[in-house]
BALOBA-1460 file (C-alpha; in Angstrom, 3 decimals):
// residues 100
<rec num="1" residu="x" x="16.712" y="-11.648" z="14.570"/>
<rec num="2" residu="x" x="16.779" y="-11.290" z="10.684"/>
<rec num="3" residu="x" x="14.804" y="-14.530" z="10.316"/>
<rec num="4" residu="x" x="11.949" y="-12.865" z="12.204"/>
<rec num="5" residu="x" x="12.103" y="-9.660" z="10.603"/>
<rec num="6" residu="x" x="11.978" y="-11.381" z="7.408"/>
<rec num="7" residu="x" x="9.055" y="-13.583" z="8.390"/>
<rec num="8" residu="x" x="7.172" y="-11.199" z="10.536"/>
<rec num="9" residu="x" x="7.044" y="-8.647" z="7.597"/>
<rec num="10" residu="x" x="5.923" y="-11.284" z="4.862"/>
<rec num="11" residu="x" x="2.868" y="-12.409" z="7.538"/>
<rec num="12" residu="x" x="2.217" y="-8.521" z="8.275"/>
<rec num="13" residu="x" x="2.393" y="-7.603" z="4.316"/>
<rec num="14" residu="x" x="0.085" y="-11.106" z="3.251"/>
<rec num="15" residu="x" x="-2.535" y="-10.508" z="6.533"/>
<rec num="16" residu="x" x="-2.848" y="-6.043" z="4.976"/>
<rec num="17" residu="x" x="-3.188" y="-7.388" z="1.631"/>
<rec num="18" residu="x" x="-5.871" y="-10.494" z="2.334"/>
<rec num="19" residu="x" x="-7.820" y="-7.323" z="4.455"/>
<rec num="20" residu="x" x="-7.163" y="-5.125" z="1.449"/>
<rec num="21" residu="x" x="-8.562" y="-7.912" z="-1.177"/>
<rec num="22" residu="x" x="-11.524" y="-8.129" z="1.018"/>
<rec num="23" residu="x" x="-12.833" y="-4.953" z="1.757"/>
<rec num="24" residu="x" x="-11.703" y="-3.061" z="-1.594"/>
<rec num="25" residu="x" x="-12.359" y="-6.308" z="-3.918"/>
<rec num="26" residu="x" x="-13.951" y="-3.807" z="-6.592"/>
<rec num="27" residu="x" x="-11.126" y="-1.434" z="-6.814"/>
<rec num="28" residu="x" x="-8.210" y="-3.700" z="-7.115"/>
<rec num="29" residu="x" x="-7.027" y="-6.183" z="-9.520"/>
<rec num="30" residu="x" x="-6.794" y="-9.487" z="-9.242"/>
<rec num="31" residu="x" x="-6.104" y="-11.236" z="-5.604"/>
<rec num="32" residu="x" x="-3.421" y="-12.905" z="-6.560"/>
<rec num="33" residu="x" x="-1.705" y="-9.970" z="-8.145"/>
<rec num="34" residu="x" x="-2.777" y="-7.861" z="-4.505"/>
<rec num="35" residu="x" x="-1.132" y="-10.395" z="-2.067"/>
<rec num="36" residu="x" x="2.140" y="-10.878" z="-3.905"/>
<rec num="37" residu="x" x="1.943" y="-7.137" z="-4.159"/>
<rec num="38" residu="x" x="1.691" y="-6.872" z="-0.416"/>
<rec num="39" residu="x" x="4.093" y="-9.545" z="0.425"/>
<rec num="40" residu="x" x="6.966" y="-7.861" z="-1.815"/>
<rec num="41" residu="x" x="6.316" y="-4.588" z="-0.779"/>
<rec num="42" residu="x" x="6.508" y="-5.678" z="3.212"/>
<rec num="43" residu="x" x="9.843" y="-7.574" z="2.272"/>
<rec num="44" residu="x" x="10.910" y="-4.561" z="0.516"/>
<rec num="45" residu="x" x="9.883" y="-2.194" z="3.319"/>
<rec num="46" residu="x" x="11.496" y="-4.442" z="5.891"/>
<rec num="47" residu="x" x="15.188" y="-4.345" z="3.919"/>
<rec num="48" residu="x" x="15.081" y="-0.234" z="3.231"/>
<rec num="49" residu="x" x="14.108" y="0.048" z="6.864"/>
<rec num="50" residu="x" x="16.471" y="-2.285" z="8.556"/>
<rec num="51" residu="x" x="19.439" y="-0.124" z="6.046"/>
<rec num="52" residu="x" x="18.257" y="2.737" z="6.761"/>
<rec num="53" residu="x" x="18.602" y="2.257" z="10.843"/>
<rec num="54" residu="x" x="21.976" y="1.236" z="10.389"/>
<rec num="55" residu="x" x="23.833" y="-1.532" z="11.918"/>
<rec num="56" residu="x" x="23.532" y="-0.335" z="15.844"/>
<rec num="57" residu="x" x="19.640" y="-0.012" z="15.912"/>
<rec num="58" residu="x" x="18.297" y="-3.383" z="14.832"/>
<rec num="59" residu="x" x="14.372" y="-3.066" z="16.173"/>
<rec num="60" residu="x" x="12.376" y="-5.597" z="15.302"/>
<rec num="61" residu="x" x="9.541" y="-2.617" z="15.807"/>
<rec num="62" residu="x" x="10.685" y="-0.131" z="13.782"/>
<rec num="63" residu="x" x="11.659" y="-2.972" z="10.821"/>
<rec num="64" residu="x" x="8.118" y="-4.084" z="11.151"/>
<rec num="65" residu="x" x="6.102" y="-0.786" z="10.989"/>
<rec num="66" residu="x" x="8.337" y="0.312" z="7.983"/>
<rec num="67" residu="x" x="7.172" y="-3.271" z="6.702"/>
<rec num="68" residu="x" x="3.634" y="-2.479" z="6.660"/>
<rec num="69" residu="x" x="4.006" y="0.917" z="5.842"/>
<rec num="70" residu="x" x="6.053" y="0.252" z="2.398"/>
<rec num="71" residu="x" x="2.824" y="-2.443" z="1.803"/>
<rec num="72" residu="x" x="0.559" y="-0.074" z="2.118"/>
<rec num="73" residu="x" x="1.904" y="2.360" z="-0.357"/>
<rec num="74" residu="x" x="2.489" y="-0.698" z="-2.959"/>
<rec num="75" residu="x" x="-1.202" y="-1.329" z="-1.999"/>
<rec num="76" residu="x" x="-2.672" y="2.607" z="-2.607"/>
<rec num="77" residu="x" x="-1.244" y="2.269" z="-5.671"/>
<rec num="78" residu="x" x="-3.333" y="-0.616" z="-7.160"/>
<rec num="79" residu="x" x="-6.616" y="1.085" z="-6.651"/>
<rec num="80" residu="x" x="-8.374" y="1.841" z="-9.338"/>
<rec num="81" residu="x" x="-11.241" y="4.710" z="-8.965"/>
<rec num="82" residu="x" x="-14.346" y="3.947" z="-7.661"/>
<rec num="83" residu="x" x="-16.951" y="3.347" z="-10.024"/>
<rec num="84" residu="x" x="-20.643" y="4.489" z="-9.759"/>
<rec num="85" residu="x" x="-23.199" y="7.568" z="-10.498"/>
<rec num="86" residu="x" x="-21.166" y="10.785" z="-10.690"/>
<rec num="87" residu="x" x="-22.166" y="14.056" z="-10.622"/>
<rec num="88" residu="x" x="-21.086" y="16.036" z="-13.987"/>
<rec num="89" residu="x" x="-20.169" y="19.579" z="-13.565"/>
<rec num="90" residu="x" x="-21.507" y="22.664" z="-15.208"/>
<rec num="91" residu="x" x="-18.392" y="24.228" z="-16.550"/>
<rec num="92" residu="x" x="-16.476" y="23.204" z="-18.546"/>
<rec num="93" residu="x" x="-12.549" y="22.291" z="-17.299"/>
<rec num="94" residu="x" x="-9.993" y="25.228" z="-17.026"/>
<rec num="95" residu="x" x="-13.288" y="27.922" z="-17.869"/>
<rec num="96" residu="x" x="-13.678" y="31.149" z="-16.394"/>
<rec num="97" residu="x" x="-16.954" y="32.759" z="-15.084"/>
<rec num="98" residu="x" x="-18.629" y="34.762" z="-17.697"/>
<rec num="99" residu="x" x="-19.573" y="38.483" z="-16.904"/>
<rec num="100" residu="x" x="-23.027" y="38.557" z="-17.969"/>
């Protein structure tokens, strides 16, 4: 059963990460850096899910969504902000509206 947690969360973590490399290629670094990124985070999300169920509720569900959740958070916090025309503002930060 641990052999296809293990497994199951490194395919799960590599498959979010290729998607992630592909459809946000502009606001992440490198690929390589992304997919070992996603990998490790799904192995890591795996272990702190499968000790945090305890020894007497060993889903290979729960381990797996905890897998790809943990990835995704490693993931979010590669992105870099989006790039492009901006709108500048008026005021200046932290001003208050004049009276006159």
């Amino acid at each position: 059963m641990l052999l296809l947690e293990v497994l199951g969360s490194a395919f799960l973590g590599l498959a979010l990460s290729a998607t992630a490399s592909r459809v946000l290629t502009r606001r992440l670094p490198s690929t390589k850096v992304v997919l070992v990124s996603g990998v490790l985070g799904a192995l890591f999300g795996a272990y702190l899910t499968h000790f945090a169920l305890g020894p007497g509720h060993n889903t290979l569900t729960a381990t797996l969504i905890g897998a790809v959740l943990v990835s995704a958070v490693v993931l979010s916090l590669l992105l870099r902000p989006a790039t492009g025309p901006r709108r500048r503002s008026h005021r200046t930060p932290f001003s208050l509206p004049s009276r006159g």
